[in-house]
C-alpha positions in Angstrom: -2.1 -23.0 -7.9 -5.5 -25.0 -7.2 -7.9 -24.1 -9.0 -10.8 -24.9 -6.9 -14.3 -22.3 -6.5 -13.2 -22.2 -2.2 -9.8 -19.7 -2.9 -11.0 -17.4 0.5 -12.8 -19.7 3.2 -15.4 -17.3 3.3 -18.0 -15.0 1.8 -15.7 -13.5 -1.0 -16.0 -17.5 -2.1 -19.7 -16.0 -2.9 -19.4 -12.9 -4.3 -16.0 -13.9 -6.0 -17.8 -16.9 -7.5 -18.7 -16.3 -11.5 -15.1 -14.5 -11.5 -12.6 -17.3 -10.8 -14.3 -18.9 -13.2 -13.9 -16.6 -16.2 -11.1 -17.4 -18.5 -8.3 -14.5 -17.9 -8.6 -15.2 -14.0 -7.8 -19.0 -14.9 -4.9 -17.8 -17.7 -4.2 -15.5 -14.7 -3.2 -17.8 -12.1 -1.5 -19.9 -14.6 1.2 -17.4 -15.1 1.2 -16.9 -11.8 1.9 -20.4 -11.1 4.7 -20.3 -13.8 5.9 -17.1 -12.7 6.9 -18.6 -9.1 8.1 -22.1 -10.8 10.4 -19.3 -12.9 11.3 -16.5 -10.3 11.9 -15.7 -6.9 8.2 -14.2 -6.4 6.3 -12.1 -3.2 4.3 -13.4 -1.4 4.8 -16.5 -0.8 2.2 -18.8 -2.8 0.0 -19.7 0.3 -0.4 -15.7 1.2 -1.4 -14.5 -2.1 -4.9 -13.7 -1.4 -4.3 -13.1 2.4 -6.7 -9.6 2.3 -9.6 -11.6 1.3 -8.7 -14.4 4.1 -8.4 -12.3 6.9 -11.1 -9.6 6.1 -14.2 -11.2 4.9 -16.6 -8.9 2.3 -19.4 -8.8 5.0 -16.4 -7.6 7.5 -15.2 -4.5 5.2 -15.7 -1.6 6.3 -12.4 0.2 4.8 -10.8 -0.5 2.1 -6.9 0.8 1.7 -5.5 0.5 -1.8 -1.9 -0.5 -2.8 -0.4 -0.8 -6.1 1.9 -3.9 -5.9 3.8 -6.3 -3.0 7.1 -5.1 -1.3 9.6 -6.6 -3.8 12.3 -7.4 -1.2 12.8 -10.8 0.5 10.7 -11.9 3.6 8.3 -8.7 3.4 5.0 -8.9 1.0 2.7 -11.1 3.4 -0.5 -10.6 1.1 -1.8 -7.2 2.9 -1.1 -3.8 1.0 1.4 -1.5 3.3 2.1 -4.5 5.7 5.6 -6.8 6.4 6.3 -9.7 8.5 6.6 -8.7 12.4 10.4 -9.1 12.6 11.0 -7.2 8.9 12.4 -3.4 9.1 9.5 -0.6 8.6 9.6 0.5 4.9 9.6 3.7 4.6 5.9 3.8 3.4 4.8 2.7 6.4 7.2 4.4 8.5 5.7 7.5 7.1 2.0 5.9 7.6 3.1 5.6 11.3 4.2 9.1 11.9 0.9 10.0 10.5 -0.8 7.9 12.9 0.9 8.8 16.1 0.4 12.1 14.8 -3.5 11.7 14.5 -4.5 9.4 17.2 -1.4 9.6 18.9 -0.8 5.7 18.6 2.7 4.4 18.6 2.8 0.9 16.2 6.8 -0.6 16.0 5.6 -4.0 13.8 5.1 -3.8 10.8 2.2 -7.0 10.5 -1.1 -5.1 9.9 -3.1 -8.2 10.6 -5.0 -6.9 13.5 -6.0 -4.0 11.3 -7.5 -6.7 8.5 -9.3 -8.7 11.4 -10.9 -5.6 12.4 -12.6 -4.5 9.0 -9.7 -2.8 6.8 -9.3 -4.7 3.8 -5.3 -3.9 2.7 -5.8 -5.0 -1.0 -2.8 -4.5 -3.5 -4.3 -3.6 -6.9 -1.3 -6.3 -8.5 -1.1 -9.2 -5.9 2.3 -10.4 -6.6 5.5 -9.6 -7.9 9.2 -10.6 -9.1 12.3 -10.2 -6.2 13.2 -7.1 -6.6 11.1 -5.9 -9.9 8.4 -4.0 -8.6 5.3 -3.8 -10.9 7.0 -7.1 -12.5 3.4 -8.5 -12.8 1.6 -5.4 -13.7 0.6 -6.9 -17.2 -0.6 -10.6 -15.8 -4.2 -9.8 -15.5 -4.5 -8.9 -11.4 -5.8 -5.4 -11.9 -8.8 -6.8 -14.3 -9.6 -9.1 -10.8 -9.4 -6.4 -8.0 -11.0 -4.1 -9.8 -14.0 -6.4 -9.8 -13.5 -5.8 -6.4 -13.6 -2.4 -5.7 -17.2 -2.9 -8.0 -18.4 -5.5 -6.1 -17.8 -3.0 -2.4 -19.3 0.0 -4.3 -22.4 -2.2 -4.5 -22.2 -3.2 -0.7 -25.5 -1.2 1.1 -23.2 -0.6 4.4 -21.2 2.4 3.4 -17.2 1.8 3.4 -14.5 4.1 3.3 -12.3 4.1 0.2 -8.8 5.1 1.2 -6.9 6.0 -1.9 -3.5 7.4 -1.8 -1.2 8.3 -4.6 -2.0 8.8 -8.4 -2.8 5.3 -9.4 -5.0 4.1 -6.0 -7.1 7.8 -6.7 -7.4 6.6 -10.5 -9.9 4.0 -9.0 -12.3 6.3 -8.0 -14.4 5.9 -11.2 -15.3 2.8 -10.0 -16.9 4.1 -7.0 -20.2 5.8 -7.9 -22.7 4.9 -4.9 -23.0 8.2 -2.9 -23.3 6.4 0.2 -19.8 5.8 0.5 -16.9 7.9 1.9 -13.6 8.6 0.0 -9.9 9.5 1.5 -7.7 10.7 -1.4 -4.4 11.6 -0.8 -0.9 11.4 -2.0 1.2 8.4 -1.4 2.9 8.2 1.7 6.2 7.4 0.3 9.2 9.8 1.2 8.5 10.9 -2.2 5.5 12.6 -1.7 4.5 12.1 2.3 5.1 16.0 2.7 3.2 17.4 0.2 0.0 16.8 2.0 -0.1 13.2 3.4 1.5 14.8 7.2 -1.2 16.3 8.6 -4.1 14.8 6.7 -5.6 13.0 9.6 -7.0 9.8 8.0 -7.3 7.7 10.6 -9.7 9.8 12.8 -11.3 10.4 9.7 -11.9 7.1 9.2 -13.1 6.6 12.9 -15.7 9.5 12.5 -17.3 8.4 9.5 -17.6 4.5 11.5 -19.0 6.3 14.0 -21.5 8.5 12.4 -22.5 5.7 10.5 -23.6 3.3 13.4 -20.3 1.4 12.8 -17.8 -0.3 15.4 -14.6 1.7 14.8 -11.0 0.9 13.9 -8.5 0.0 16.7 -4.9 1.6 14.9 -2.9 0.1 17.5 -1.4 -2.9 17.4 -0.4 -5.5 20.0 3.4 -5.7 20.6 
């Protein structure tokens, strides 16, 4: 994996700078690299650091927090919750879909959230890549230390952004957002695991839209084109 300061072809290349510098990120994407030389490993290479591509730090305005990438073959694409158009919904974001129809009454079928990342939601896994079918495979490599950083450098952001946090470990990062500005969805994980003890029903999408709009903000379209 190069090396190079430009990783995002944007401003992230800025406010990323001094930390794909630092030794553990360099170690980091070493093992990464021997990792995918080793292993069948999600995403592909080239999407790795897709969030940051397609939603640029001045173009945040929501950040939803995965854990890891789909560990099954020709889903991860780089964006937390999203899979390639022709993939089969996972059940996640089956459930994230129900929820939405349910709030804003928008019907999605694809499962490519890419118009949602152009728009201003940056869909960041906490772990950005992972072994075929060994999820949190790469929980140890170092990726948490970097997207941490992250969620440090977006508390700091004067334009308030909405923290979306479901599940135990995305609400564990909410020590890392102190400025009071900002706005906070917590809730369980939308995985059939947990979806019906209080993810149905929450409403975070017109939450999200709300707090846009209150704040002077141009709001999330949820639907995507067919």
């Amino acid at each position: 994996m190069s090396q190079e300061n430009r990783f995002f072809n944007n401003d992230w290349d800025f406010y990323l700078k001094d930390e794909v510098t630092k030794p553990y990120f360099i170690k980091l994407l070493n093992d990464v690299d021997m990792e995918y030389n080793k292993h069948i490993c999600y995403p592909p290479k080239k999407q790795i650091f897709n969030a940051f591509c397609l939603t640029s730090y001045e173009d945040t305005k929501v950040l939803i927090l995965g854990q890891d990438p789909y560990h099954n073959e020709h889903q991860a694409m780089g964006l937390a919750f999203s899979v390639n158009k022709q993939v089969q919904l996972p059940p996640s974001l089956q459930n994230i879909y129900k929820e939405l129809e349910n709030d804003l009454h928008i019907k999605n079928n694809r499962g490519d959230l890419s118009s949602w990342a152009k728009s201003g939601c940056l869909l960041l896994n906490a772990i950005l890549t992972v072994r075929k079918n060994q999820p949190l495979s790469h929980s140890n490599l170092g990726w948490q230390k970097f997207t941490d950083k992250v969620i440090e450098i977006l508390n700091q952001k004067k334009e308030p952004v909405i923290f979306v946090l479901w599940g135990s470990f995305a609400r564990s990062k909410t020590k890392l957002i102190t400025n009071q500005h900002h706005f906070i969805i917590e809730n369980v994980h939308p995985s059939p695991l947990s979806a019906y003890r209080g993810f149905f029903g929450s409403k975070p999408f017109s939450k999200i839209n709300a707090f846009l709009k209150l704040t002077n903000q141009k709001m999330i379209d949820f639907k995507l084109e067919e």
